[in-house]
N, C-alpha and C positions, 0 to 999 in steps of 0.2 A: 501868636504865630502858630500854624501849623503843623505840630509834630508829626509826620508821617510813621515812625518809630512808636509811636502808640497806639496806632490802629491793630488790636487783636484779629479781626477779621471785618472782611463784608458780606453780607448777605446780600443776593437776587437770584431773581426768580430763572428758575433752570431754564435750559433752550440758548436762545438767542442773546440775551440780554449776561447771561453766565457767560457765554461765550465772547460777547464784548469787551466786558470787564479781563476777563483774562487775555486777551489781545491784546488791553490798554495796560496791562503790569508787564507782558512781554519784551514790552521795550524798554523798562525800568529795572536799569542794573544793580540798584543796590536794594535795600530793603522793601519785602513784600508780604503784605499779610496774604492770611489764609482767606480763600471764598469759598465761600460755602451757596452752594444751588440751594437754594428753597422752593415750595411748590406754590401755583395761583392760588390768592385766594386767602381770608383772612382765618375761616376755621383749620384749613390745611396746614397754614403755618404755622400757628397756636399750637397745632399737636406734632406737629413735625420738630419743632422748636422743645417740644417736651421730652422727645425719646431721642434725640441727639446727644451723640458721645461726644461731639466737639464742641458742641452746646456745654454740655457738663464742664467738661475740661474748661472753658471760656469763664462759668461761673463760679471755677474755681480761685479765679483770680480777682480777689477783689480791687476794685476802679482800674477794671476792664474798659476800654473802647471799642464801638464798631460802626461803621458805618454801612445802613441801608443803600443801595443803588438801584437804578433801573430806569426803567421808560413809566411817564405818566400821558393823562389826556386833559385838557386845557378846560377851565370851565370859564374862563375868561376872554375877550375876547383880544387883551394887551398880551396875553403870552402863547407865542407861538411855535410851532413846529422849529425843534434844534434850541428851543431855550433853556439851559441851564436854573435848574432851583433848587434852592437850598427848603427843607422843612423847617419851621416854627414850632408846628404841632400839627396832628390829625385829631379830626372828628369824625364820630359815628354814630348814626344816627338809629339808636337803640329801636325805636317805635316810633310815629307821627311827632311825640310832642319831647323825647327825650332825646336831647343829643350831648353825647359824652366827647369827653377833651381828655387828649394825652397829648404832652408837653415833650419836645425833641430837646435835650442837651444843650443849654445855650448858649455856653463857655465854648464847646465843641463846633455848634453851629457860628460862632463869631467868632473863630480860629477857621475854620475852612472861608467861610467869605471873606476871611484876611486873604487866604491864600487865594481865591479864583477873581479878588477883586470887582471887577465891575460884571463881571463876566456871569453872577450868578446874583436872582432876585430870593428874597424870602419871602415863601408863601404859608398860608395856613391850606394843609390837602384836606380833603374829604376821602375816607376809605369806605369802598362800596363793595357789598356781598354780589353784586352783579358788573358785570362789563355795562357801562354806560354807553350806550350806541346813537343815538339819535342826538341831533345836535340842538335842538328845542330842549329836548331834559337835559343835556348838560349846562343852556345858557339859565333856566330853572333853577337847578340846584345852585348853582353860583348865585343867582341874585335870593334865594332864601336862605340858605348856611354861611353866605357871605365867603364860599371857599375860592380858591384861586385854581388848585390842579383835583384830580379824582386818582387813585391806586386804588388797588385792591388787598393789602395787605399792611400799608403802612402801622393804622393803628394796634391789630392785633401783635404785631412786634414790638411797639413801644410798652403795649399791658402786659406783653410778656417778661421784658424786661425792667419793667418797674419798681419793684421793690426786692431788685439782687445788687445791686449799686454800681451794675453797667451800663454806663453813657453811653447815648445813640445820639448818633446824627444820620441827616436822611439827605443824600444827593440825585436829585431825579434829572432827566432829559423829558420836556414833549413832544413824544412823539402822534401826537392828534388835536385837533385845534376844537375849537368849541361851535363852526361854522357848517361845519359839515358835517351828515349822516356817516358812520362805519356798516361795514358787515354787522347784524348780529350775530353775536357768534358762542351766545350766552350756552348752548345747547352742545353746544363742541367741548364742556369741562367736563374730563374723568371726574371720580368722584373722591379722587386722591390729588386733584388739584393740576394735573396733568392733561394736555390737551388730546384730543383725536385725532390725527394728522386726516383721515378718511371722512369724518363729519366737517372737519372745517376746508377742506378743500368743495366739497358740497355747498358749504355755506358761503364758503367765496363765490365759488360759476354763479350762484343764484341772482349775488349783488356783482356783478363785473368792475361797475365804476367806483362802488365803492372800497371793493376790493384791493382795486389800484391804488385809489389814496388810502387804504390803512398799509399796504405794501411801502408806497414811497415814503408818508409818515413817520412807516417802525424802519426802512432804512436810513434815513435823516438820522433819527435821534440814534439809534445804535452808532454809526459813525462818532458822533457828539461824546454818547458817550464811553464809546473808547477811547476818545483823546482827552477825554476831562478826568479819567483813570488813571491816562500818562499823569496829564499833568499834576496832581496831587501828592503822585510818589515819586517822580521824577527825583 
């Protein structure tokens, strides 16, 4: 079973998705871990994760727990906009021919799907150094890595936390499908992991429709998963 009382903290990615999450503990009267904003992006968080005092403080506790949160994009074509997934593990795809494996908490991941029951699948994600945008390379990468969702940060938090003997688990919302084009919007990351509000409103006008469905997409899943935040510490 689920002990929400263990949860040290959760990490997601600052902006919207921070702001979620803390919506969905607002309504939860009793106990509430710490969230910590992190930045896009799997080098950002790797070093972000390094010079962190509540990082420290976290690793000072050994069989600590935490859970990852946030929005993903679908490389599949069974998991949809507003579905609920639990992490297995991330892969990254070092070079052409190497692809590395980091394993999520198993114990921890089969206690949270105790608690969200049917309501959440487990998937194996793929962590990407870029925004995957086109819905051709998302159906691609699924049918050669065998992945089910795409983040951008998953893995480099799992190697970060790998050999301090703090369990992660990862709860994601999709919010993008694997059928459709998005904006790209690869060119909109600061170089601290942090977006341009003025380059990506640019990069929106240019794409309008697609603009719209990554809009309704990231408001789906945000909705989702504020209430999937309730629900765990409820």
């Amino acid at each position: 079973m689920f002990n929400q009382t263990s949860i040290q903290a959760i990490l997601v990615c600052q902006g919207a998705e921070y702001q979620a999450v803390c919506r969905g503990l607002s309504r939860v009267s009793g106990y509430k871990p710490l969230v910590i904003p992190i930045p896009v992006g799997g080098k950002h968080v790797y070093t972000y994760l390094q010079k962190s005092q509540e990082i420290k403080d976290i690793l000072n506790h050994p069989q600590s727990k935490i859970l990852v949160m946030g929005l993903c994009g679908s490389l599949q074509p069974r998991y949809q906009v507003g579905d609920i997934v639990l992490y297995a593990d991330c892969i990254y795809q070092k070079n052409t021919d190497e692809i590395l494996v980091s394993e999520c908490d198993s114990t921890l991941t089969a206690s949270l799907q105790d608690s969200l029951q049917e309501k959440a699948a487990v998937v194996k994600a793929f962590t990407s150094d870029r925004m995957i945008w086109l819905s051709s390379e998302k159906r691609h990468l699924g049918q050669i890595l065998a992945a089910d969702v795409v983040d951008m940060e998953g893995y480099a938090v799992l190697e970060f936390f790998k050999s301090t003997g703090v369990r992660v688990g990862m709860v994601r919302v999709v919010s993008d499908g694997c059928d459709r084009n998005l904006p790209n919007l690869n060119s909109t990351l600061n170089a601290d992991g942090s977006l341009q509000p003025l380059s990506l409103a640019i990069a929106m006008l240019k794409q309008p429709l697609a603009a719209t469905r990554l809009i309704r997409g990231a408001l789906q899943g945000l909705q989702v998963l504020e209430e999937v935040t309730t629900c765990l510490f409820q």
